[in-house]
N, C-alpha and C positions, 0 to 999 in steps of 0.2 A: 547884825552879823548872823548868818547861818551855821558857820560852824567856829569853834576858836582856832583850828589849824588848819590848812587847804586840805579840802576835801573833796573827793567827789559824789555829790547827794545820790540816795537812790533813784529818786525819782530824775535826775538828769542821766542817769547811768547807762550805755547802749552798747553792743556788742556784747565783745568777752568778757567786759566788764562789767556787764550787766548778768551774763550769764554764768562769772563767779558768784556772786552778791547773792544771786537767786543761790548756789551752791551751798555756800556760806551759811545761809539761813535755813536750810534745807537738814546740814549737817550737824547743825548748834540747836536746834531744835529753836530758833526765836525769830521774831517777826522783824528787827531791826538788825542792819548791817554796824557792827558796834566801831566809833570813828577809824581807829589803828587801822583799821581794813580800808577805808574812805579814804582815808591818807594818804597809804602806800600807790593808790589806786594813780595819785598825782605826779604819780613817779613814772619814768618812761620801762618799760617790764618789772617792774618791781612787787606789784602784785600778784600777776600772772606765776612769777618764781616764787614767790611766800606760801602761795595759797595751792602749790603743786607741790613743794617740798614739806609743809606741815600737815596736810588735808591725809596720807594716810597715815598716818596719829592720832587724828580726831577719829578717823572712821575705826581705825580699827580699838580703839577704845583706851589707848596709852595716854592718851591725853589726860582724858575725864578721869582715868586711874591715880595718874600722877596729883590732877588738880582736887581728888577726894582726899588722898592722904593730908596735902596741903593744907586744905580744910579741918581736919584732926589736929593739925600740928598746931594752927593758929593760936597764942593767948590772947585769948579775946578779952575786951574791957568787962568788966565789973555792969551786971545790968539792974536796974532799981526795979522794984515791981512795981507795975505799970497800973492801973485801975482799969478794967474795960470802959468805965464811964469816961474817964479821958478824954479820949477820940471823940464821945458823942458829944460831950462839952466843948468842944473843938469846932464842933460843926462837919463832924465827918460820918456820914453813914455808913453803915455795913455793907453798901455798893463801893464806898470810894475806900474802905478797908481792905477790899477784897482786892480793889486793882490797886492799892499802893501795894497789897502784900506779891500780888504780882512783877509789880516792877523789880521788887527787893530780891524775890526770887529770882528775875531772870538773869541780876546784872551779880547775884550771887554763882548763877550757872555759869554764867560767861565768863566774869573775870576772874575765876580761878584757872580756868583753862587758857584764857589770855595771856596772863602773865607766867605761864612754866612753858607754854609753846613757841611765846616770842621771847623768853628769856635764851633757853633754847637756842634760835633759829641767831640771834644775837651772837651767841657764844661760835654758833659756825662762822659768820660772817667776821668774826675779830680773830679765828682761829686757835679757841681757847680745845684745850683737850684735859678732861676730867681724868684723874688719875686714882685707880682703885674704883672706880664706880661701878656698879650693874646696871645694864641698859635696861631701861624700864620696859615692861612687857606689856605685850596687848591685852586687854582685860574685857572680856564678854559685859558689852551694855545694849537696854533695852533701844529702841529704837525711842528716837527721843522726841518728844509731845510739845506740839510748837506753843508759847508762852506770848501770848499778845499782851503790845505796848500799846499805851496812847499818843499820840503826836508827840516828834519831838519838838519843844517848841523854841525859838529864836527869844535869843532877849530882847529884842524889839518889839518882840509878839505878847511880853508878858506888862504888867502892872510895875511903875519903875520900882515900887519897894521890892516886890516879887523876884523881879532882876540884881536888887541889888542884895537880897537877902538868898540867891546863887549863889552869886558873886562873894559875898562873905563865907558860906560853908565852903565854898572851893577851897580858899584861904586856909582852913583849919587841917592840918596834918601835913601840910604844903611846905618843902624843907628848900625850894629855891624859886627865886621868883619866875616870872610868866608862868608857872603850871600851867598847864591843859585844862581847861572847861570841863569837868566830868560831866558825860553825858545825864548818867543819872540824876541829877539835881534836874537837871531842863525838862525830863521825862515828869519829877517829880511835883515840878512848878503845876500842874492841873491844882495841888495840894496846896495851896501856900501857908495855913496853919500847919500843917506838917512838917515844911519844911524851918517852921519857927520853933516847931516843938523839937524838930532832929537837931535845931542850933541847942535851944538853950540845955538839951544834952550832952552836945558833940562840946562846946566851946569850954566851959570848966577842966573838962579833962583836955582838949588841948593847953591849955591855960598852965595846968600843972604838970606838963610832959609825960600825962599816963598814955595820950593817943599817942607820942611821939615814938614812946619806946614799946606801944603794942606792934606799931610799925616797923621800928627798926627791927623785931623779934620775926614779923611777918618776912622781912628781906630775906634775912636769912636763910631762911626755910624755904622762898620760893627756888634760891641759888640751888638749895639741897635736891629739891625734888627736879627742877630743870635740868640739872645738871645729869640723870637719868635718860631723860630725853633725848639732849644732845649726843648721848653715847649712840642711840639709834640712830640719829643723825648723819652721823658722822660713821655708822656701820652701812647705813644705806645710799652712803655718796651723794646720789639725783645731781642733776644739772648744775652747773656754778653760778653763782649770780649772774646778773645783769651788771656791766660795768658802770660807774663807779661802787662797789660793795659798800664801801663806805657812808655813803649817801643812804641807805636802806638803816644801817648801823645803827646813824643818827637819827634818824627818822624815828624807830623804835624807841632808843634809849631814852626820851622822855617819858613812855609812858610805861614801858618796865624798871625806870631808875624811879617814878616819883609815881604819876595817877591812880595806875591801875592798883599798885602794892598798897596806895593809901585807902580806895574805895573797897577794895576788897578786904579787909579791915574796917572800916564805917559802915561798907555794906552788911557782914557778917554780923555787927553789934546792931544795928537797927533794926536787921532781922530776927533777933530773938527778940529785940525789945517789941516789935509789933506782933508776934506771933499769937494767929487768934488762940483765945482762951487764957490765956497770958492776965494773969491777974497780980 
Protein backbone atom coordinates (compact mmCIF):
# COMPACT_ATOMS: atom_id res chain seq x y z
CA UNK A 1 0.00 0.00 0.00
CA UNK A 2 1.29 3.46 -0.59
CA UNK A 3 -0.81 5.30 1.33
CA UNK A 4 -3.81 4.10 3.94
CA UNK A 5 -6.36 6.59 2.55
CA UNK A 6 -6.55 7.93 -1.44
CA UNK A 7 -3.97 10.09 -1.88
CA UNK A 8 -2.37 11.92 -4.27
CA UNK A 9 1.67 11.20 -3.97
CA UNK A 10 3.88 13.94 -4.45
CA UNK A 11 5.88 12.64 -6.82
CA UNK A 12 2.59 11.83 -9.13
CA UNK A 13 1.42 15.36 -8.40
CA UNK A 14 1.07 17.76 -11.69
CA UNK A 15 -0.37 21.17 -12.34
CA UNK A 16 -2.05 23.03 -9.54
CA UNK A 17 -1.74 20.34 -7.58
CA UNK A 18 1.55 20.08 -7.77
CA UNK A 19 1.96 23.73 -7.52
CA UNK A 20 -0.12 23.86 -4.02
CA UNK A 21 2.02 20.89 -2.61
CA UNK A 22 5.24 22.86 -3.56
CA UNK A 23 3.08 25.83 -1.65
CA UNK A 24 2.35 23.91 1.22
CA UNK A 25 5.87 22.86 1.94
CA UNK A 26 7.08 26.19 1.21
CA UNK A 27 4.77 27.69 3.92
CA UNK A 28 5.06 24.88 6.75
CA UNK A 29 8.52 25.13 6.42
CA UNK A 30 8.81 20.89 5.67
CA UNK A 31 10.05 18.85 3.16
CA UNK A 32 6.79 16.32 3.01
CA UNK A 33 3.24 17.18 1.90
CA UNK A 34 1.52 15.83 5.32
CA UNK A 35 -1.48 13.10 3.90
CA UNK A 36 -4.83 15.41 4.90
CA UNK A 37 -3.42 17.65 2.08
CA UNK A 38 -2.75 14.35 -0.38
CA UNK A 39 -6.20 13.36 0.45
CA UNK A 40 -8.22 16.39 -0.03
CA UNK A 41 -6.14 16.51 -3.27
CA UNK A 42 -8.56 13.35 -4.51
CA UNK A 43 -11.41 15.42 -4.23
CA UNK A 44 -12.75 17.24 -7.31
CA UNK A 45 -11.73 21.18 -5.95
CA UNK A 46 -11.44 20.46 -2.66
CA UNK A 47 -7.91 21.24 -2.20
CA UNK A 48 -7.71 24.09 -4.36
CA UNK A 49 -10.56 25.66 -1.73
CA UNK A 50 -8.76 24.28 1.70
CA UNK A 51 -5.58 25.44 0.69
CA UNK A 52 -6.88 29.09 -0.56
CA UNK A 53 -9.13 29.56 2.42
CA UNK A 54 -6.51 28.52 5.25
CA UNK A 55 -3.14 29.44 3.63
CA UNK A 56 -3.56 33.15 4.82
CA UNK A 57 -3.55 31.87 8.50
CA UNK A 58 -0.63 29.99 7.95
CA UNK A 59 1.12 33.02 6.35
CA UNK A 60 0.02 35.42 8.29
CA UNK A 61 1.12 33.66 11.54
CA UNK A 62 -2.64 32.94 13.20
CA UNK A 63 -2.18 29.54 12.61
CA UNK A 64 1.34 28.70 14.34
CA UNK A 65 -0.16 31.43 17.13
CA UNK A 66 -3.02 29.47 17.88
CA UNK A 67 -1.24 26.00 17.36
CA UNK A 68 1.82 27.37 20.04
CA UNK A 69 -0.82 28.09 22.71
CA UNK A 70 -2.15 24.50 21.96
CA UNK A 71 1.10 23.22 22.64
CA UNK A 72 1.13 25.01 26.35
CA UNK A 73 -2.16 23.83 26.94
CA UNK A 74 -1.37 20.05 26.28
CA UNK A 75 -1.12 17.54 29.54
CA UNK A 76 1.44 15.75 28.54
CA UNK A 77 2.18 12.17 29.78
CA UNK A 78 4.48 11.59 32.71
CA UNK A 79 8.05 11.10 30.96
CA UNK A 80 10.81 8.57 32.71
CA UNK A 81 14.26 9.67 32.53
CA UNK A 82 15.75 8.26 29.70
CA UNK A 83 19.74 7.29 29.94
CA UNK A 84 21.61 8.73 26.88
CA UNK A 85 23.18 5.30 26.72
CA UNK A 86 19.78 3.82 25.69
CA UNK A 87 19.69 4.80 22.24
CA UNK A 88 23.40 3.58 21.90
CA UNK A 89 22.28 0.14 23.27
CA UNK A 90 19.66 0.18 20.90
CA UNK A 91 21.95 0.36 18.06
CA UNK A 92 21.17 4.09 17.39
CA UNK A 93 23.88 6.68 16.60
CA UNK A 94 23.97 10.24 17.23
CA UNK A 95 23.38 10.46 13.20
CA UNK A 96 20.11 8.30 13.51
CA UNK A 97 19.35 10.65 16.95
CA UNK A 98 19.57 13.44 15.29
CA UNK A 99 17.14 12.51 12.30
CA UNK A 100 14.66 10.65 14.45
CA UNK A 101 14.73 14.11 16.60
CA UNK A 102 14.08 15.66 13.31
CA UNK A 103 11.10 13.72 12.30
CA UNK A 104 9.55 14.31 15.92
CA UNK A 105 10.11 17.88 15.47
CA UNK A 106 8.59 18.25 12.24
CA UNK A 107 5.45 16.26 12.79
CA UNK A 108 5.54 18.32 16.27
CA UNK A 109 5.52 21.68 13.84
CA UNK A 110 2.86 20.39 11.72
CA UNK A 111 0.27 18.71 13.62
CA UNK A 112 -0.31 21.35 15.81
CA UNK A 113 -1.10 23.57 13.05
CA UNK A 114 -3.08 20.77 11.30
CA UNK A 115 -5.38 20.15 13.62
CA UNK A 116 -6.71 23.95 14.97
CA UNK A 117 -6.74 24.81 10.99
CA UNK A 118 -8.78 21.86 9.82
CA UNK A 119 -10.67 21.76 12.99
CA UNK A 120 -11.41 25.30 11.98
CA UNK A 121 -12.07 24.96 8.21
CA UNK A 122 -14.43 21.78 9.66
CA UNK A 123 -16.50 24.10 11.74
CA UNK A 124 -17.19 26.36 8.53
CA UNK A 125 -18.01 23.71 6.38
CA UNK A 126 -20.80 22.18 9.06
CA UNK A 127 -21.82 25.80 9.75
CA UNK A 128 -20.88 25.96 13.47
CA UNK A 129 -20.49 29.68 14.87
CA UNK A 130 -18.55 30.22 18.06
CA UNK A 131 -20.20 32.20 20.39
CA UNK A 132 -18.43 34.74 22.74
CA UNK A 133 -14.96 33.90 21.07
CA UNK A 134 -12.09 36.35 19.90
CA UNK A 135 -10.82 35.89 16.53
CA UNK A 136 -7.57 34.81 16.83
CA UNK A 137 -4.90 37.40 15.71
CA UNK A 138 -2.09 37.38 13.40
CA UNK A 139 1.15 36.75 15.23
CA UNK A 140 4.66 38.00 13.73
CA UNK A 141 6.73 34.53 12.97
CA UNK A 142 10.06 34.03 11.62
CA UNK A 143 10.16 32.71 8.28
CA UNK A 144 10.16 29.21 8.80
CA UNK A 145 13.55 26.72 8.16
CA UNK A 146 12.65 23.74 6.11
CA UNK A 147 12.88 20.44 8.39
CA UNK A 148 14.08 17.32 6.00
CA UNK A 149 12.36 13.84 6.28
CA UNK A 150 13.64 10.65 5.19
CA UNK A 151 11.40 8.51 2.79
CA UNK A 152 8.37 7.90 3.51
CA UNK A 153 8.12 4.37 3.33
CA UNK A 154 5.18 1.70 2.14
CA UNK A 155 4.54 -1.24 4.33
CA UNK A 156 5.50 -3.27 1.71
CA UNK A 157 8.84 -1.56 1.66
CA UNK A 158 9.47 -2.30 5.19
CA UNK A 159 10.74 -5.73 7.19
CA UNK A 160 7.02 -7.60 8.09
CA UNK A 161 7.83 -7.26 12.00
CA UNK A 162 8.84 -3.54 11.19
CA UNK A 163 5.24 -3.23 9.32
CA UNK A 164 3.54 -4.92 11.80
CA UNK A 165 5.08 -3.24 14.85
CA UNK A 166 3.49 0.32 12.74
CA UNK A 167 0.63 -1.32 12.49
CA UNK A 168 0.50 -1.94 16.29
CA UNK A 169 1.54 1.69 17.63
CA UNK A 170 -1.09 3.03 15.22
CA UNK A 171 -3.46 0.86 17.28
CA UNK A 172 -2.55 2.71 20.67
CA UNK A 173 -4.58 5.89 21.40
CA UNK A 174 -6.88 4.85 18.45
CA UNK A 175 -10.65 5.28 19.90
CA UNK A 176 -12.41 3.67 16.64
CA UNK A 177 -11.66 1.31 14.21
CA UNK A 178 -9.95 1.78 10.59
CA UNK A 179 -7.80 4.84 11.91
CA UNK A 180 -5.65 6.53 9.59
CA UNK A 181 -1.92 5.11 9.09
CA UNK A 182 -0.07 8.00 10.95
CA UNK A 183 2.43 8.98 8.64
CA UNK A 184 5.00 9.48 11.23
CA UNK A 185 5.45 5.71 12.32
CA UNK A 186 6.22 4.94 8.24
CA UNK A 187 8.82 8.02 8.41
CA UNK A 188 10.00 6.42 11.68
CA UNK A 189 10.32 2.83 10.33
CA UNK A 190 14.17 3.86 9.01
CA UNK A 191 14.17 3.23 13.10
CA UNK A 192 12.80 0.06 13.94
CA UNK A 193 14.46 -0.38 17.57
CA UNK A 194 12.76 2.86 18.11
CA UNK A 195 9.94 2.22 17.17
CA UNK A 196 10.05 -0.95 19.78
CA UNK A 197 11.28 1.41 22.25
CA UNK A 198 8.29 4.22 21.47
CA UNK A 199 5.92 0.91 21.91
CA UNK A 200 7.14 -0.46 24.94
CA UNK A 201 6.48 3.25 26.39
CA UNK A 202 3.56 4.12 24.55
CA UNK A 203 1.64 0.75 25.34
CA UNK A 204 1.43 0.55 29.38
CA UNK A 205 -0.05 3.92 29.44
CA UNK A 206 -2.39 2.99 26.81
CA UNK A 207 -3.12 -0.08 28.70
CA UNK A 208 -4.18 2.11 31.81
CA UNK A 209 -6.09 4.85 29.97
CA UNK A 210 -3.39 7.54 30.94
CA UNK A 211 -2.88 8.00 26.93
CA UNK A 212 -6.61 7.92 26.45
CA UNK A 213 -7.47 10.77 28.66
CA UNK A 214 -4.06 12.78 27.82
CA UNK A 215 -6.16 12.70 24.67
CA UNK A 216 -9.23 13.37 25.49
CA UNK A 217 -7.83 16.60 27.50
CA UNK A 218 -5.82 17.21 24.15
CA UNK A 219 -9.51 17.46 22.15
CA UNK A 220 -10.65 19.67 24.10
CA UNK A 221 -8.31 22.30 23.90
CA UNK A 222 -7.80 21.82 20.21
CA UNK A 223 -11.86 22.84 19.88
CA UNK A 224 -10.84 25.90 22.28
CA UNK A 225 -8.11 27.23 20.28
CA UNK A 226 -9.79 26.29 16.63
CA UNK A 227 -12.64 27.72 17.60
CA UNK A 228 -10.41 31.22 17.46
CA UNK A 229 -9.79 30.56 14.06
CA UNK A 230 -12.98 29.85 12.81
CA UNK A 231 -14.13 33.43 14.00
CA UNK A 232 -11.64 34.65 11.26
CA UNK A 233 -12.97 32.33 9.09
CA UNK A 234 -16.00 33.21 9.13
CA UNK A 235 -14.99 37.23 9.40
CA UNK A 236 -13.20 36.64 6.07
CA UNK A 237 -15.95 34.81 4.13
CA UNK A 238 -13.56 33.63 0.86
CA UNK A 239 -15.27 31.57 -1.75
CA UNK A 240 -17.89 28.65 -0.69
CA UNK A 241 -16.82 25.34 -1.09
CA UNK A 242 -16.83 23.06 -3.88
CA UNK A 243 -20.25 21.15 -4.06
CA UNK A 244 -20.79 18.41 -2.11
CA UNK A 245 -19.34 20.45 1.31
CA UNK A 246 -20.13 17.69 2.97
CA UNK A 247 -17.81 15.41 1.23
CA UNK A 248 -14.70 17.72 2.26
CA UNK A 249 -16.42 17.52 6.01
CA UNK A 250 -15.97 13.95 6.00
CA UNK A 251 -12.86 13.71 4.56
CA UNK A 252 -11.23 15.80 7.40
CA UNK A 253 -13.21 14.46 10.28
CA UNK A 254 -11.11 11.49 10.69
CA UNK A 255 -8.09 13.02 11.05
CA UNK A 256 -9.33 15.93 13.44
CA UNK A 257 -11.84 13.50 15.34
CA UNK A 258 -9.05 10.76 16.03
CA UNK A 259 -5.07 10.76 14.09
CA UNK A 260 -3.81 13.94 14.15
CA UNK A 261 -5.33 14.98 18.09
CA UNK A 262 -3.76 11.28 18.98
CA UNK A 263 -0.07 11.85 17.30
CA UNK A 264 0.08 15.15 18.51
CA UNK A 265 0.04 13.95 21.92
CA UNK A 266 2.45 10.80 21.31
CA UNK A 267 4.38 13.04 19.28
CA UNK A 268 4.71 15.78 21.97
CA UNK A 269 5.64 12.81 24.77
CA UNK A 270 8.40 11.28 22.56
CA UNK A 271 9.64 14.44 21.98
CA UNK A 272 10.74 15.20 25.33
CA UNK A 273 11.34 11.79 25.96
CA UNK A 274 14.29 11.91 23.15
CA UNK A 275 15.44 15.29 23.70
CA UNK A 276 19.29 15.42 23.36
CA UNK A 277 20.89 15.76 26.73
CA UNK A 278 17.91 14.32 28.16
CA UNK A 279 19.30 12.06 30.90
Amino acid sequence: MSDPVPAITEAAATGETAAIFADIRQVLGVDVVNLIWRHLATMDGALPWAWQVLRPLYADGSVIGQATALRRDLALLPMPPIQAEVYATLGLRPADMTAIRGVLSAYDHTNGMAVVALTALRGRLDGRVPVGVKAAEPTPVAAASRIALPKLLDLTAMQPETAALVTALNGLGTRRSGAVLASMYRHLAHWPSYLAFSWLLLAPMDGDGRLAAAIDKAQRAVQSHADGLLVRLIDLAGPPPPAPATWISEAVEPFVGDVIVKMLVICAFLRRVTAEGRT
